[in-house]
DOBANU-798832 format. One record per residue: residue in one letter; x, y, z of N, C-alpha, C in turn. Coordinates in steps of 0.2 Angstrom, whole numbers, plus 5000, padded with zeros to 4 digits. Each point is the difference from the previous one (the first is absolute). Layout:
// DOBANU-798832
aXYZXYZXYZ/...
***
This chain:
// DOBANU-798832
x556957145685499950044993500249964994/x499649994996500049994993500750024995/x500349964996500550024996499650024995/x500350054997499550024994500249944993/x500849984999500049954995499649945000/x499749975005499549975001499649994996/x499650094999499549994997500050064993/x500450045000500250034994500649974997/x499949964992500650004997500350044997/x500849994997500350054997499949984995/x500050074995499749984994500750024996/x500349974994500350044995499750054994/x500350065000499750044994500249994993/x500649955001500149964991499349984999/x499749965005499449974995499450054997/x500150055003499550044994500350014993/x500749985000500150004994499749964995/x500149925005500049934998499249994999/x499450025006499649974999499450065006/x500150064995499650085002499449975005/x499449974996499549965003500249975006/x500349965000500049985006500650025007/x500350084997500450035005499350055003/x499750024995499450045001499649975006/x499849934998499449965005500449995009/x500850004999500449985006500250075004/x500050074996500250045005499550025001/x499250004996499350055002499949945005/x500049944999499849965008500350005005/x500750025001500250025004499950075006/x499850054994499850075002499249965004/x499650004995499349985006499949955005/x500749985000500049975008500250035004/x500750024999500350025005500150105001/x499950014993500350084997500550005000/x500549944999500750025000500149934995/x500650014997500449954995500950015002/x500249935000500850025001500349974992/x500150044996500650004994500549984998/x500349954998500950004999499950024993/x500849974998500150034992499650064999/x500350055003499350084998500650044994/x500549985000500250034995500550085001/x499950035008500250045001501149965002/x500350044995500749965002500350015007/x500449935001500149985006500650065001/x500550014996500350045002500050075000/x499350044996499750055005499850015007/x499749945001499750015006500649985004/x500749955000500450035007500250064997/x500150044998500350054998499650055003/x499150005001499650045002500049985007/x500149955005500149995004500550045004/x500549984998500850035002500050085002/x499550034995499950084998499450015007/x499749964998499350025006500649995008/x500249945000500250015009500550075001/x500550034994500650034999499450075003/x499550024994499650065003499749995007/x499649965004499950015004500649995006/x500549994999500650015003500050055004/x499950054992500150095002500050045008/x500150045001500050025007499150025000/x499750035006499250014999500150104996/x500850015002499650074997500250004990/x500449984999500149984996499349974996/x499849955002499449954997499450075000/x499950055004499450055001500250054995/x500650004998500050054994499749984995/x499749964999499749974992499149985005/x499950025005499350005004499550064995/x499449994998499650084999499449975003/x499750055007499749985002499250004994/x500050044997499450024997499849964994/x500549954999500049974994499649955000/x499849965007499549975002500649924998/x500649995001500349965001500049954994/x499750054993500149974995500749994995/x500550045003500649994996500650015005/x500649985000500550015005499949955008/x500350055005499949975008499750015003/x499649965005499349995003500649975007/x500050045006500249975006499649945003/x500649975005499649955005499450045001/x499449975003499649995004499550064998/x499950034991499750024997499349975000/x500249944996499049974997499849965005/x499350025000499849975005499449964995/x499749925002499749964996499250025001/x499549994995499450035003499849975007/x499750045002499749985008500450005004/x500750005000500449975006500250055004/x500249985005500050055006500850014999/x500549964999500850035001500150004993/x500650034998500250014994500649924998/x499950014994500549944997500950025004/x500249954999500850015003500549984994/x499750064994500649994995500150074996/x500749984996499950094994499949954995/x499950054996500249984991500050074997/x500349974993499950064996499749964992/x499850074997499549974996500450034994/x499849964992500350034993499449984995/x499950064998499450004995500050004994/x499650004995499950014991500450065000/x500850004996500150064996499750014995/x499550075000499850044994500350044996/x500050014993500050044998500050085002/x500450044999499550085001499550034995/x499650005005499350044998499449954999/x500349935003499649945000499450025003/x499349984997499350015002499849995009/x500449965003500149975008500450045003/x500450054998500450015003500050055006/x499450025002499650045005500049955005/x499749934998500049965006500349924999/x500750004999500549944998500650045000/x500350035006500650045001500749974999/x500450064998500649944998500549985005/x500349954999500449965004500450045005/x500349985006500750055004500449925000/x500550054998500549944999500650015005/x500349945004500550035005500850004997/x500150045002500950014998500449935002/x499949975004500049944999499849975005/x499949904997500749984998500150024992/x500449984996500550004994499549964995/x499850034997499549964993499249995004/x499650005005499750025001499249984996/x500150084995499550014996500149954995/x500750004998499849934995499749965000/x500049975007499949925003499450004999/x499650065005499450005000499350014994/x500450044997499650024992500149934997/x500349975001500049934995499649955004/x500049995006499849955005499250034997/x499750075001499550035001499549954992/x500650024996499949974991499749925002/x500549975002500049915002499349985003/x499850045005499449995005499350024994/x500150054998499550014994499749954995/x500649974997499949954996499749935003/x500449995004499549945004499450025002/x499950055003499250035002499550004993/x500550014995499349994994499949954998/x500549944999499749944999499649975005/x500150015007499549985005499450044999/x499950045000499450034996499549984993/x500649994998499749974992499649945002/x500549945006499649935001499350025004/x500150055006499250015002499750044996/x499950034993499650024998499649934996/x500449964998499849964997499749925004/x500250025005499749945005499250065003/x499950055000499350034999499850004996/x500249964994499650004995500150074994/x500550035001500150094996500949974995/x499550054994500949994997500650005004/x500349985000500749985001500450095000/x499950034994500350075004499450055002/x499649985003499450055004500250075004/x500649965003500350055006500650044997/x500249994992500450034998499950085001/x499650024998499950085000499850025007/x499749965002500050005009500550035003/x500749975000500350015002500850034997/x499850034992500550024998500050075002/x500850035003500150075004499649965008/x499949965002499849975005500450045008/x499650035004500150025006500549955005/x500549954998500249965004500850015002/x500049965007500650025005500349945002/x500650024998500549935005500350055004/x499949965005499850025009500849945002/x500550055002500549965005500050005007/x499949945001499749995009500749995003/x499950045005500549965007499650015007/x500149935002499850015007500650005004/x500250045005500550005004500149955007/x500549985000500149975009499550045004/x499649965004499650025004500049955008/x500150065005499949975006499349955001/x500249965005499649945003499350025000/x500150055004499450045002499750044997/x500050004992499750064995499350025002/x499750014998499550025000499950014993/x499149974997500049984994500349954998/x499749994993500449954995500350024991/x500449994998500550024996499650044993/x499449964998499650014997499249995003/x499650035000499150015004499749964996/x499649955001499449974997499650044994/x500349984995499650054993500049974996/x499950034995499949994991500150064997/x500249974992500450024997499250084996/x500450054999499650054995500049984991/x500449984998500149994993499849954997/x499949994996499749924994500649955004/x500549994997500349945002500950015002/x499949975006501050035003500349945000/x500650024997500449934997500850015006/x500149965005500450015006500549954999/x500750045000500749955001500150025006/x500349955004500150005008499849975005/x499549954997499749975007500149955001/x500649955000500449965001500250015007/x500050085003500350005008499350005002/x500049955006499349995003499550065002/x499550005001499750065002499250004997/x500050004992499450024997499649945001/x499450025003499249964998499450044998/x499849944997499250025000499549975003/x499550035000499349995003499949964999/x499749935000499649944995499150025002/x499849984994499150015003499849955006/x500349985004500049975009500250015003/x500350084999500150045003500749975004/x500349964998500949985001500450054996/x500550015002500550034997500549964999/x500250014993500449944998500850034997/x500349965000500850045000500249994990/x500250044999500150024993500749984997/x500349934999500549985000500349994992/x500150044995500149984993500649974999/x500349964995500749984998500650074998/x500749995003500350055000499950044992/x500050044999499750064996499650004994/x499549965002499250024999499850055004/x499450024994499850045001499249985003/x499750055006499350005004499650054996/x499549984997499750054998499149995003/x499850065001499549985003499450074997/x499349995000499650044997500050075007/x499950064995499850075003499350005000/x499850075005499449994999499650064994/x500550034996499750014995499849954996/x500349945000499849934995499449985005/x500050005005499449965005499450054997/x500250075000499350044997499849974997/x500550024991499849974995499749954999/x500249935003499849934999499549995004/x499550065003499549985006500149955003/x500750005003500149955008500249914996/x499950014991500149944998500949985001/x500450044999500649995003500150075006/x499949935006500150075007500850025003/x499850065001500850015005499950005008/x500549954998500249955007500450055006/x499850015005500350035006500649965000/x500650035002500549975002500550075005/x500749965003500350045004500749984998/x500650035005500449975001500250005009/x500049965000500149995007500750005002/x500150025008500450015004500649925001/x500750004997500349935002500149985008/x500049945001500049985008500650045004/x500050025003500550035004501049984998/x500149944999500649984999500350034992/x499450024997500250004991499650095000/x499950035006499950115000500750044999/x500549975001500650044997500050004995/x499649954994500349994994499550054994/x500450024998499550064994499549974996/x499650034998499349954993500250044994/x500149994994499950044993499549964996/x499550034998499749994994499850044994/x499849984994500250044994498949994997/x499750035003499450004995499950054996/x499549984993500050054995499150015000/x499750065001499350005001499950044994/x499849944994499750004995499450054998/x500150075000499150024999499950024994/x499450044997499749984995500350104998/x499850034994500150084999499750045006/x500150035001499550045004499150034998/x500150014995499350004997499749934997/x500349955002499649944997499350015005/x499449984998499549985005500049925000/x499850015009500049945003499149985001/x500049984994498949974998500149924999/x499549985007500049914999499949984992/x500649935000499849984995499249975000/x499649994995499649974997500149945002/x500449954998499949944998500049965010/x500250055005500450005005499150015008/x499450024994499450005002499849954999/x499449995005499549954997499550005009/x499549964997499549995008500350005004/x500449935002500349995006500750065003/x500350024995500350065000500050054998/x499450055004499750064997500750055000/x499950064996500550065002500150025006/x500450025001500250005008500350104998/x500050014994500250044998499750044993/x499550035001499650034997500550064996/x500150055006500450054996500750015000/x500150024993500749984997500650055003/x500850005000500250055004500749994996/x500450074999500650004996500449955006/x500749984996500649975002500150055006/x500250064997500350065005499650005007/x499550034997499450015007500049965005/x500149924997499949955004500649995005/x500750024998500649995003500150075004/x499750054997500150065005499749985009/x499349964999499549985003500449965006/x500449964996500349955004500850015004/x500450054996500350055003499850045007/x499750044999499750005005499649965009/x500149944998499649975005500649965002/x500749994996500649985003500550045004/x499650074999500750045003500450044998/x499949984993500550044993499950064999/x499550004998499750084999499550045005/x500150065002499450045003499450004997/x499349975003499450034996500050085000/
***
């Protein structure tokens, strides 16, 4: 197997400050090779994130009946707790071997979305909690739009393109835990996938596990510098950009038998767009050698209900 810093470098997000053009050219070329970029300097504070950390191991501590009080099955796993051995990756025969719980865009009441972008279930604890998370949720946003801004303008589109895109935007910070798992599990921690949204921006992968697919069909190990961020394209960006930046399959795999007692946590934020945003290829994203692949256009929503669905979340 392939190191992934081999052949992915880590980029800094100061330099968009320093030299936009040429953060633009370094993370779109990253994205069309690989579908993934790994981050430092992203600007999310360091001591948020131990503090989001501490809170994430402290909640899934919780006992299981405890942790099912904040469970709704009907919600389609969009806010609160999602038990072990819920989501299952497309195609795959065994279920993943993790929980998380999810935290979404607080709205307004009487907000235009608010039929379908539900409000948050917040657990009694641990202690502070909602604050962490509502602020951490703020920190990931912010990064996510500068990263946006550089792929709009590495496609060639104004720099805030995706602002109205993705303002009120459908997006979730997702706390992962993988549990100790026997020798003999059956399955692997994460299923062979890719991501639903424009672009997921991941603290955590410093504990071994994550790969992706390379186009030779190797799988390569996902190893960032300690807390940088992985970010990697969705496949509503793959729509959009007709396959010109694709979403790369990736997992998280099972550790060798000696390193199975030891727990995984990781913190991704699945950047999406409004729910009514329409997902229509870009123009500039055509051409002969790369016809549309995608004639007809399809709301943000519909596209995510579609894919809910095929994971397990939600009942067709």
């Amino acid at each position: 197997m392939h190191d992934t810093l081999d052949h992915i470098p880590t980029l800094s997000l100061t330099q968009n400050a320093n030299d936009p053009g040429g953060f633009a050219t370094a993370i779109g070329g990253s994205f069309e090779r690989f579908g993934f970029a790994i981050v430092a300097d992203h600007g999310v504070p360091a001591d948020l994130v131990t503090r989001a950390w501490a809170q994430t191991k402290a909640l899934f501590d919780l006992s299981e009946d405890e942790k099912r009080r904040y469970f709704a099955p009907s919600g389609g796993g969009q806010r609160g707790y999602t038990p072990f051995k819920t989501e299952i990756a497309k195609g795959a025969s065994a279920v993943d071997l993790k929980e998380f719980w999810h935290v979404g865009r607080p709205l307004a009441a009487g907000h235009r979305f608010e039929s379908v972008m539900p409000p948050n279930i917040w657990p009694d604890r641990p202690a502070g909690f909602r604050e962490t998370f509502t602020e951490l949720f703020a920190a990931f946003d912010r990064a996510g739009d500068v990263i946006l801004s550089a792929i709009a303008r590495h496609l060639g589109l104004a720099a805030d393109w995706f602002d109205p895109a993705v303002k009120d935007g459908n997006s979730i910070l997702r706390l992962l835990h993988y549990p100790p798992i026997p020798a003999d599990a059956e399955g692997v921690r994460a299923g062979a996938h890719e991501d639903i949204n424009l672009i997921t921006l991941l603290l955590g992968a410093e504990e071994a596990g994550l790969e992706l697919l390379d186009r030779d069909g190797q799988w390569l190990a996902v190893k960032p510098p300690e807390g940088a961020l992985v970010v990697n394209v969705g496949d509503m960006l793959q729509r959009l950009t007709n396959h010109v930046l694709p979403s790369t399959t990736h997992r998280v795999v099972n550790p060798p038998p000696e390193r199975r007692a030891t727990p995984r946590y990781s913190m991704p934020f699945f950047l999406h767009p409004a729910p009514d945003f329409l997902i229509e290829t870009l123009p500039g994203c055509v051409s002969t050698a790369n016809p549309n692949r995608y004639p007809a256009p399809i709301t943000a929503h519909d596209y995510l209900h579609e894919r809910l669905v095929e994971i397990g979340l939600v009942k067709a």
